[in-house]
N, CA, C and O atoms as a CHARMM CRD file, in Angstrom:
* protein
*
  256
    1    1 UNK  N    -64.42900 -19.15500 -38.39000 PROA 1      0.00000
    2    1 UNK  CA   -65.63100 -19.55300 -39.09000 PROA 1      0.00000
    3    1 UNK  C    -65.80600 -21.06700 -38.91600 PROA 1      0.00000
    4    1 UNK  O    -64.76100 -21.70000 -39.06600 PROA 1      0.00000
    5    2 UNK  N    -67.14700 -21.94100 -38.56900 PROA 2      0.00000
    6    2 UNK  CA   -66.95000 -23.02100 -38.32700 PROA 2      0.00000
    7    2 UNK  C    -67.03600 -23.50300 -39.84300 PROA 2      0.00000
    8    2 UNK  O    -67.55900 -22.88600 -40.77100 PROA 2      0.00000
    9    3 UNK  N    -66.25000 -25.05400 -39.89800 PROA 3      0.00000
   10    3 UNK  CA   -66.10800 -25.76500 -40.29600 PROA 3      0.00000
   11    3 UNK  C    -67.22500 -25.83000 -41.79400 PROA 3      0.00000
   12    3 UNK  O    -67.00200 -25.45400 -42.94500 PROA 3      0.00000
   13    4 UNK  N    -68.50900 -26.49600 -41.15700 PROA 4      0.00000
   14    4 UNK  CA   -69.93100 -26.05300 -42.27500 PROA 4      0.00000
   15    4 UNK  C    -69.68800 -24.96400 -42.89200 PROA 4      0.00000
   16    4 UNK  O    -69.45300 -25.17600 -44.08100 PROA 4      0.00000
   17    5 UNK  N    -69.62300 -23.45300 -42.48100 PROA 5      0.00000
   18    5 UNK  CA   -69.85700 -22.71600 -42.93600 PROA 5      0.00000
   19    5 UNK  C    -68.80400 -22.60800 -44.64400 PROA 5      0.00000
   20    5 UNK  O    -69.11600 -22.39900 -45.81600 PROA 5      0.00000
   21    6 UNK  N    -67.28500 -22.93000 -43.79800 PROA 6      0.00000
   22    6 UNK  CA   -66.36500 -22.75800 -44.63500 PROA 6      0.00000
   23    6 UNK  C    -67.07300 -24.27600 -46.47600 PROA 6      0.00000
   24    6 UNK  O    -67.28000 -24.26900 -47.68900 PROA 6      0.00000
   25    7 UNK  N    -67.09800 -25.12500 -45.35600 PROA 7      0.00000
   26    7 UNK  CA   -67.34600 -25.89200 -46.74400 PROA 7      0.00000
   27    7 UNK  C    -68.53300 -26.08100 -47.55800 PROA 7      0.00000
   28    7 UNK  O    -68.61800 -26.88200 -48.48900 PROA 7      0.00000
   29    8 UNK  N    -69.47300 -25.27200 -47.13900 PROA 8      0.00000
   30    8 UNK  CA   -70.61400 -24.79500 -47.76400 PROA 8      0.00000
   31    8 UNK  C    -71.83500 -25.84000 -47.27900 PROA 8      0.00000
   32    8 UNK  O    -72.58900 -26.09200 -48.21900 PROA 8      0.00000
   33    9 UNK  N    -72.13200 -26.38100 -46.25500 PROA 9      0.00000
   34    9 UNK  CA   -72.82200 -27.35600 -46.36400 PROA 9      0.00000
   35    9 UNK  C    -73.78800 -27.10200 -44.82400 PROA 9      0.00000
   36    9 UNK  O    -73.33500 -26.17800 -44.14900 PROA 9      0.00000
   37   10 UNK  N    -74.94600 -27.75900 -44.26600 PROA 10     0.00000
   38   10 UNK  CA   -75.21200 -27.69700 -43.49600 PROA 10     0.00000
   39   10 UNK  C    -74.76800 -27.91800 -41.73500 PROA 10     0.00000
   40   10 UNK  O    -74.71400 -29.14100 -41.60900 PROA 10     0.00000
   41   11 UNK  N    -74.61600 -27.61700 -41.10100 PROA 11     0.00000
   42   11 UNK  CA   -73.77000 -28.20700 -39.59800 PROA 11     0.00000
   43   11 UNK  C    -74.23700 -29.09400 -39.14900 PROA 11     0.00000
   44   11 UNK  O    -73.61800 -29.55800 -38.19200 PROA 11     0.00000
   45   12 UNK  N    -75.61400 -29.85200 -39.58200 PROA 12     0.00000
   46   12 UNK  CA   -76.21000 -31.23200 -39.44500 PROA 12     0.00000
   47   12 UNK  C    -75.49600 -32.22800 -39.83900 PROA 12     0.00000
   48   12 UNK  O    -75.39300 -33.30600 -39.25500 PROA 12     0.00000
   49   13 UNK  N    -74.87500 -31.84700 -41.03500 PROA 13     0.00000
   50   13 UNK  CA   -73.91400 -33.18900 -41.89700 PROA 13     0.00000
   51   13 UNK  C    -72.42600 -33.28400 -41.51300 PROA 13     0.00000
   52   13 UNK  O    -71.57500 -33.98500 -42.06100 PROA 13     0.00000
   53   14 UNK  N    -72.23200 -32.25500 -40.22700 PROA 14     0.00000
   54   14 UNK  CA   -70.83200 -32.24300 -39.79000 PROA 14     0.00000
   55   14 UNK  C    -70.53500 -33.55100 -39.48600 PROA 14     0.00000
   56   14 UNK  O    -69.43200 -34.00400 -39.79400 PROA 14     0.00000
   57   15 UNK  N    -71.73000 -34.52600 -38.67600 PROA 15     0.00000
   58   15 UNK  CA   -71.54900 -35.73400 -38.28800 PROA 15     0.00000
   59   15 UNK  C    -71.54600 -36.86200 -38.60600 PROA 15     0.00000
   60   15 UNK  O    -71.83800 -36.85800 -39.80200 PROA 15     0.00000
   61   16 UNK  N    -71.38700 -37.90500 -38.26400 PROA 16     0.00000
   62   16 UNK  CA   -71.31100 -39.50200 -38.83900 PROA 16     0.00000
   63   16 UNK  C    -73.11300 -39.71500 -38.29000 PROA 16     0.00000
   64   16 UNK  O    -73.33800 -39.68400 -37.08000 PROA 16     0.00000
   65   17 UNK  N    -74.08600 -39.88600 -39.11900 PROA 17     0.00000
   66   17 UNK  CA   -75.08700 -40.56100 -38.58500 PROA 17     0.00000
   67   17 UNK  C    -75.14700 -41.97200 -37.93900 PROA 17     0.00000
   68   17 UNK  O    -74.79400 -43.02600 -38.46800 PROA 17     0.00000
   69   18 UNK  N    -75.73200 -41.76800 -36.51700 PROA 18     0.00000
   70   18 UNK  CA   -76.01000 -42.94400 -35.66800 PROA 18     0.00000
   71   18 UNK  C    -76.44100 -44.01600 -35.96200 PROA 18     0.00000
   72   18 UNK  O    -75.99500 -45.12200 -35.66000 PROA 18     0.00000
   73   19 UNK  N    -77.92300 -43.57200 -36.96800 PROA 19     0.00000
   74   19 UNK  CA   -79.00600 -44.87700 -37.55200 PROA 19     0.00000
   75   19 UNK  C    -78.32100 -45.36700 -38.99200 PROA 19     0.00000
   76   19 UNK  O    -78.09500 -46.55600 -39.21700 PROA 19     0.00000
   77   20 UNK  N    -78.06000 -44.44200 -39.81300 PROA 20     0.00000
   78   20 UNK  CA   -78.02800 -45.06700 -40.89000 PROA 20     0.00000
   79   20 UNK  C    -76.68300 -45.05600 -41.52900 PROA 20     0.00000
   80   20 UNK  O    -76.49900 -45.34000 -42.71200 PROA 20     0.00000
   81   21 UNK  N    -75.28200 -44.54000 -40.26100 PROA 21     0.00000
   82   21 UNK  CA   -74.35700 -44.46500 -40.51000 PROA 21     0.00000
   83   21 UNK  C    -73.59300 -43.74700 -41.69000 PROA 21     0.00000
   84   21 UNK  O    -72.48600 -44.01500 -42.15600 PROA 21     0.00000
   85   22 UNK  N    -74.55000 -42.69600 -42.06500 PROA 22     0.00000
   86   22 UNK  CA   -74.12000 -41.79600 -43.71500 PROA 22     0.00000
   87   22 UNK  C    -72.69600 -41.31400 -43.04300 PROA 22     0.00000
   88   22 UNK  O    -72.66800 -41.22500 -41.81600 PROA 22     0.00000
   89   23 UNK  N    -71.67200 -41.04200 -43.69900 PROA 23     0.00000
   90   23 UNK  CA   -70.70000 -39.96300 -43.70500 PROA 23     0.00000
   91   23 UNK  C    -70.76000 -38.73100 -43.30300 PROA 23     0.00000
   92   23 UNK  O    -71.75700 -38.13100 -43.70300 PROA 23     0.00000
   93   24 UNK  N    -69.79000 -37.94000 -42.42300 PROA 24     0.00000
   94   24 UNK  CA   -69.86100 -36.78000 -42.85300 PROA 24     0.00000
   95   24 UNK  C    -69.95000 -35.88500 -43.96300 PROA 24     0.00000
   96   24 UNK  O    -69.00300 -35.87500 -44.75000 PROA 24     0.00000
   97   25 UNK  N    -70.97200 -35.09800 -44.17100 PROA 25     0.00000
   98   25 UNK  CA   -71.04200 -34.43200 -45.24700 PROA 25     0.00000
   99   25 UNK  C    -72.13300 -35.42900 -46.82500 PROA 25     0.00000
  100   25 UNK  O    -72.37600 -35.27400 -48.02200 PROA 25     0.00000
  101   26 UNK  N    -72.32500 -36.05100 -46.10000 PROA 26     0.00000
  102   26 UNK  CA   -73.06200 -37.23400 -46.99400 PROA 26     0.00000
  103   26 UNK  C    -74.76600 -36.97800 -46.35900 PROA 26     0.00000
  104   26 UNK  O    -74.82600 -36.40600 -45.27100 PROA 26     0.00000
  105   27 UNK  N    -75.86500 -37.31700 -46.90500 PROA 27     0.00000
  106   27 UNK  CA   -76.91800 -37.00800 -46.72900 PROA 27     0.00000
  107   27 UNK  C    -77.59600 -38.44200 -45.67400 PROA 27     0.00000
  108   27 UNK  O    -76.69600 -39.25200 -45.45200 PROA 27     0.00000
  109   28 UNK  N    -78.65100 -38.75300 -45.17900 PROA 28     0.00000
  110   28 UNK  CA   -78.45100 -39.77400 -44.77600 PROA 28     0.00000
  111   28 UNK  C    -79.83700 -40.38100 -45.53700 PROA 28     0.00000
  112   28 UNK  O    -80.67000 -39.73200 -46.17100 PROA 28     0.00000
  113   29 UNK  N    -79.80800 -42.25000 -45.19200 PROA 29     0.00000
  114   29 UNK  CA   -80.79200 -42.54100 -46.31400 PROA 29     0.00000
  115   29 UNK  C    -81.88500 -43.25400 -45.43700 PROA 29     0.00000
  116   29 UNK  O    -81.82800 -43.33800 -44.21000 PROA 29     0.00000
  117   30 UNK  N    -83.06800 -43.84600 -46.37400 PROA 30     0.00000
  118   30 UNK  CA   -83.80100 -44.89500 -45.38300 PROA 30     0.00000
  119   30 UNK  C    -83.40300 -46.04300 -45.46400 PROA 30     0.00000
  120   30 UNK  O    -82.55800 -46.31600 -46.31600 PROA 30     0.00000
  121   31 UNK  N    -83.88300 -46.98400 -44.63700 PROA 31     0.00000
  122   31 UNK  CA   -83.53200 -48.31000 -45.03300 PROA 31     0.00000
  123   31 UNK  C    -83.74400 -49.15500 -46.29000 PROA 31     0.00000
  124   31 UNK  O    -83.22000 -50.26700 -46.35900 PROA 31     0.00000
  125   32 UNK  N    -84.62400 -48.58700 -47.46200 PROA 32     0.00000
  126   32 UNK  CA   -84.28700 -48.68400 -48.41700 PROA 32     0.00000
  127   32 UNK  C    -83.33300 -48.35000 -49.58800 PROA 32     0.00000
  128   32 UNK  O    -83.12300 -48.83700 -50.69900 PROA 32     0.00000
  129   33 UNK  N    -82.80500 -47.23300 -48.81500 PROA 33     0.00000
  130   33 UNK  CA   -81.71100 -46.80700 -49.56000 PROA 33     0.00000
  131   33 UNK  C    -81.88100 -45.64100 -50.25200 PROA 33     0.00000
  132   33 UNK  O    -80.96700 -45.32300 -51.01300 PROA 33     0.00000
  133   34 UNK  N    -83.05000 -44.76900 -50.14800 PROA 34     0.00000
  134   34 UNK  CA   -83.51100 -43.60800 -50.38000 PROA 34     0.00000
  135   34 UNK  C    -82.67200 -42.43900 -49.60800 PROA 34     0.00000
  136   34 UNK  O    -82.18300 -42.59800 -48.48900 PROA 34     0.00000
  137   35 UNK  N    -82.59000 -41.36000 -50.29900 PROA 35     0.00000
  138   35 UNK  CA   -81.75100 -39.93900 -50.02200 PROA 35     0.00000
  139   35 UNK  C    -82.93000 -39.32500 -48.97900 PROA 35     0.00000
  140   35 UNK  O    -84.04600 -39.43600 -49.48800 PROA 35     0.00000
  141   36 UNK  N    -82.94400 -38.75200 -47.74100 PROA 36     0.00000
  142   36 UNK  CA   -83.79800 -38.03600 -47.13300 PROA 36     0.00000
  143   36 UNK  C    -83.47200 -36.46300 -47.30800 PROA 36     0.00000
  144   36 UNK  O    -82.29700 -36.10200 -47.24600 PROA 36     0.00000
  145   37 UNK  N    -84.23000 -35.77400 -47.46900 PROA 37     0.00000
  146   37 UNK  CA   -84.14400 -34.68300 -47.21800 PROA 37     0.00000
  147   37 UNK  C    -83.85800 -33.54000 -45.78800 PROA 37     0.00000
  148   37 UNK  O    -83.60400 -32.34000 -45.68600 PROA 37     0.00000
  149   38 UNK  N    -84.06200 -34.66000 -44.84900 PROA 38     0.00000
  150   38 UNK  CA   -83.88800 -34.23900 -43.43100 PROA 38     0.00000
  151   38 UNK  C    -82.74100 -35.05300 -42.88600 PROA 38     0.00000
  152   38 UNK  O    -82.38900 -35.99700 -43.59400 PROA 38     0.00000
  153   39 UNK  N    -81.93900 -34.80900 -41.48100 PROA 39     0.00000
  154   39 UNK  CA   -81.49200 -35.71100 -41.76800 PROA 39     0.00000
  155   39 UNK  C    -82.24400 -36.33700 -39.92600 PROA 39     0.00000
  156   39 UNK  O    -83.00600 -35.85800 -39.08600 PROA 39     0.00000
  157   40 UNK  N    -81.83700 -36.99000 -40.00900 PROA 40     0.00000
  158   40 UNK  CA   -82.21500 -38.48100 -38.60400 PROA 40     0.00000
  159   40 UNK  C    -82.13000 -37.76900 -37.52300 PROA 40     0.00000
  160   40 UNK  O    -81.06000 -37.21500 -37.27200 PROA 40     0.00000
  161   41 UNK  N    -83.48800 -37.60200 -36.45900 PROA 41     0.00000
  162   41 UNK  CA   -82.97100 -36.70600 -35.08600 PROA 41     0.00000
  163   41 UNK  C    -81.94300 -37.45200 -34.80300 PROA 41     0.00000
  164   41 UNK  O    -80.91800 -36.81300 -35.04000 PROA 41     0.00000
  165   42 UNK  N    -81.70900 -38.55600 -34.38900 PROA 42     0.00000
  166   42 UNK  CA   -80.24100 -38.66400 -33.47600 PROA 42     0.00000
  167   42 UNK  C    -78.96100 -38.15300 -34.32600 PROA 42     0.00000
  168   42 UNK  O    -77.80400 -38.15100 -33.90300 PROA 42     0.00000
  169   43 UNK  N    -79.30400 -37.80600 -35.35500 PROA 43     0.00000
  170   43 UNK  CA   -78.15700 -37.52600 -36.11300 PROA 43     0.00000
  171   43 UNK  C    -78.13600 -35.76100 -35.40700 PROA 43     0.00000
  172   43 UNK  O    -77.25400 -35.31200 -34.67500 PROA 43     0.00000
  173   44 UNK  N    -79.29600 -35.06700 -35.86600 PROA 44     0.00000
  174   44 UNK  CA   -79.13300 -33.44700 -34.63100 PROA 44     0.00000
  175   44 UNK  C    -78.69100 -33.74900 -34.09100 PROA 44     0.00000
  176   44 UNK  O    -77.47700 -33.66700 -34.28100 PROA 44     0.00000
  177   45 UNK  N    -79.07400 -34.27500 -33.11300 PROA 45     0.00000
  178   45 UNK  CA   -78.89600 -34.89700 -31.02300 PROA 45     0.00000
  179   45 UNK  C    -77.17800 -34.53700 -31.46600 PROA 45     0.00000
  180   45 UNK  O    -76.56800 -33.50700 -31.18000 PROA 45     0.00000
  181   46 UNK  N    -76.74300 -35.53700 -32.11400 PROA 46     0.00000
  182   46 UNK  CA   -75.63700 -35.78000 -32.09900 PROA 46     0.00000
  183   46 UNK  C    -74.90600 -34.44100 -32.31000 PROA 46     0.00000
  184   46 UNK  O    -74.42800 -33.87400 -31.32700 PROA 46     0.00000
  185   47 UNK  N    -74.77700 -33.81500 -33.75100 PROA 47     0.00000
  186   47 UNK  CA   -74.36400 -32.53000 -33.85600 PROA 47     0.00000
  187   47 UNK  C    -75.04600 -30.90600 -32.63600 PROA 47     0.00000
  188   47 UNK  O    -74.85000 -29.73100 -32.94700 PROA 47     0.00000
  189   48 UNK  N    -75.62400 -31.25200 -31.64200 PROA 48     0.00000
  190   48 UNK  CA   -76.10600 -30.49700 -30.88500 PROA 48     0.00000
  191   48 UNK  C    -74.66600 -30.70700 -29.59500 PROA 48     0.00000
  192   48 UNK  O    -73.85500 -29.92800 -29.09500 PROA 48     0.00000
  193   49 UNK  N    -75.00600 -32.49400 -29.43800 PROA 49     0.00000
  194   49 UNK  CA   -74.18200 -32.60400 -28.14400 PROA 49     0.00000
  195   49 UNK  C    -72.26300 -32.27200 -28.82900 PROA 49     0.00000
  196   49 UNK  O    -71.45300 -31.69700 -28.10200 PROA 49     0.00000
  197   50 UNK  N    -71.94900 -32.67500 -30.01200 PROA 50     0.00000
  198   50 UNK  CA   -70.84900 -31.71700 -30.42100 PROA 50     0.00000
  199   50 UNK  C    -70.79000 -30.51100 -30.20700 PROA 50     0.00000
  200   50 UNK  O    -70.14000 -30.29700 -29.18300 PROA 50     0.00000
  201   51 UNK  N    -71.27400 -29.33100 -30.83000 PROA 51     0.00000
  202   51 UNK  CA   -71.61000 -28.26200 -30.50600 PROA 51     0.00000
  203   51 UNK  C    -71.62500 -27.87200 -29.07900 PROA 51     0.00000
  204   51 UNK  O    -71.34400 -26.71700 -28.75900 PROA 51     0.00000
  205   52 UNK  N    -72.02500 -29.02200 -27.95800 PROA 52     0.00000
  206   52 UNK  CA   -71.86500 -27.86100 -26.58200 PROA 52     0.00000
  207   52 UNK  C    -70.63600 -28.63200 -26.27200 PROA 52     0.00000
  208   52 UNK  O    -70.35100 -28.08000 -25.21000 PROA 52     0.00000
  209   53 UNK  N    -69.78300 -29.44800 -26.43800 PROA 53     0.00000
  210   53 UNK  CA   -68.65900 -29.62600 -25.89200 PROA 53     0.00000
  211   53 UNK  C    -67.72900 -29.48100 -26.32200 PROA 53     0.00000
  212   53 UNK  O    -66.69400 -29.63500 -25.67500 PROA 53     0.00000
  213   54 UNK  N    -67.75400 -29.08000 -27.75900 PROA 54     0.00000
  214   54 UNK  CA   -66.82000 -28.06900 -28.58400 PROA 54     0.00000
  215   54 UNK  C    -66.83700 -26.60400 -29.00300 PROA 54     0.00000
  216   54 UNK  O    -67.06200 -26.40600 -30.19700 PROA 54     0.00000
  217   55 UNK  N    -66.67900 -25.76400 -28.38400 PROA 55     0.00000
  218   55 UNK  CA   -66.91200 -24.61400 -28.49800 PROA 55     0.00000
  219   55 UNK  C    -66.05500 -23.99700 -29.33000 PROA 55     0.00000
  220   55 UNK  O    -64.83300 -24.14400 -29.35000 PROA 55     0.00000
  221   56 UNK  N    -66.92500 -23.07600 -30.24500 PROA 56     0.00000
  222   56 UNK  CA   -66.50500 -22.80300 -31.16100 PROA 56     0.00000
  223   56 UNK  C    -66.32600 -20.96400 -31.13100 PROA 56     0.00000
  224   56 UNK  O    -67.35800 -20.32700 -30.91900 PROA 56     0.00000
  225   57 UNK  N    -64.95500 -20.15600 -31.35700 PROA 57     0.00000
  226   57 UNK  CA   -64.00000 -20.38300 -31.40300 PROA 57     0.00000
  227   57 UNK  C    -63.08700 -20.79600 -30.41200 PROA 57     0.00000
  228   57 UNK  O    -62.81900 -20.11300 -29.42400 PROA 57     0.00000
  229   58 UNK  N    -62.50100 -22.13600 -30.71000 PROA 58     0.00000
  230   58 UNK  CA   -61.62600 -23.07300 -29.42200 PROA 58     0.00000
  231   58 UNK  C    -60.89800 -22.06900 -28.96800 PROA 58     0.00000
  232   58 UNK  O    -60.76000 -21.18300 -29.81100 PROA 58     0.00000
  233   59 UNK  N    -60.18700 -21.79700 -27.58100 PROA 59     0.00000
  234   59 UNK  CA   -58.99800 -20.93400 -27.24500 PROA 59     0.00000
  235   59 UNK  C    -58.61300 -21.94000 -26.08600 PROA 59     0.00000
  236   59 UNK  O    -59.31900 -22.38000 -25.17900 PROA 59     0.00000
  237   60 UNK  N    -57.31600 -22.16800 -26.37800 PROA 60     0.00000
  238   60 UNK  CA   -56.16700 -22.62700 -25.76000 PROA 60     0.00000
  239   60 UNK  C    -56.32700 -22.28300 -24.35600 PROA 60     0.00000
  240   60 UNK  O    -56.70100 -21.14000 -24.09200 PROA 60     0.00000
  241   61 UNK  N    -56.00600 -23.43500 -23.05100 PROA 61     0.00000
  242   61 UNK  CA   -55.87900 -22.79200 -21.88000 PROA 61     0.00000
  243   61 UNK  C    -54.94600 -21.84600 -21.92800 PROA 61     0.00000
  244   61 UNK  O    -54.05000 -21.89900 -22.77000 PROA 61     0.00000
  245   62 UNK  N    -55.05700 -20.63900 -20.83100 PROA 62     0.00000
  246   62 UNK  CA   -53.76500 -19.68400 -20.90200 PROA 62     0.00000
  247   62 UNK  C    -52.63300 -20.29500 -19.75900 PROA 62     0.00000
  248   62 UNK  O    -52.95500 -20.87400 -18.72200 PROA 62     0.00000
  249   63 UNK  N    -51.33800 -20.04000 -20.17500 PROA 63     0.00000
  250   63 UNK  CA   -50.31700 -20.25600 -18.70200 PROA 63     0.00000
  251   63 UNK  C    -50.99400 -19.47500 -18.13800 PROA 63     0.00000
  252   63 UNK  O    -51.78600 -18.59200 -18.46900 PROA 63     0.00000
  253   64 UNK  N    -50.34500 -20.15800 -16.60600 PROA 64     0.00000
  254   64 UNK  CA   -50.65300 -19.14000 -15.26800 PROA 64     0.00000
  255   64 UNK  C    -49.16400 -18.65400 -14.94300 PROA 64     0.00000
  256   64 UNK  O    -48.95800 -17.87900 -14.00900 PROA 64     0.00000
């Protein structure tokens, strides 16, 4: 089960935001310091380009 799912939260907030640097699992804000309800495309971008280079469920190379 990934990660989000287990901790109840969206797979958007898996990441560290780019622009406004929120936390994982933290919402991200404006430059005033306001809570958004969405969070920052580069913040997707970001959890997208995770997502294709971490595949989820990981499996171990096998010996040959």
């Amino acid at each position: 089960m990934p990660s989000s799912l287990r901790r109840g939260r969206p797979a958007q907030l898996d990441n560290e935001c780019p622009r406004c640097r929120a936390q994982p699992g933290a919402r991200c804000t404006s430059p005033r310091g306001r809570t958004l309800t969405d969070p920052h495309p580069s913040r997707l971008d970001t959890t997208a380009h995770t997502e294709e280079t971490q595949p989820w469920p990981y499996r171990p190379p096998q010996p040959q």
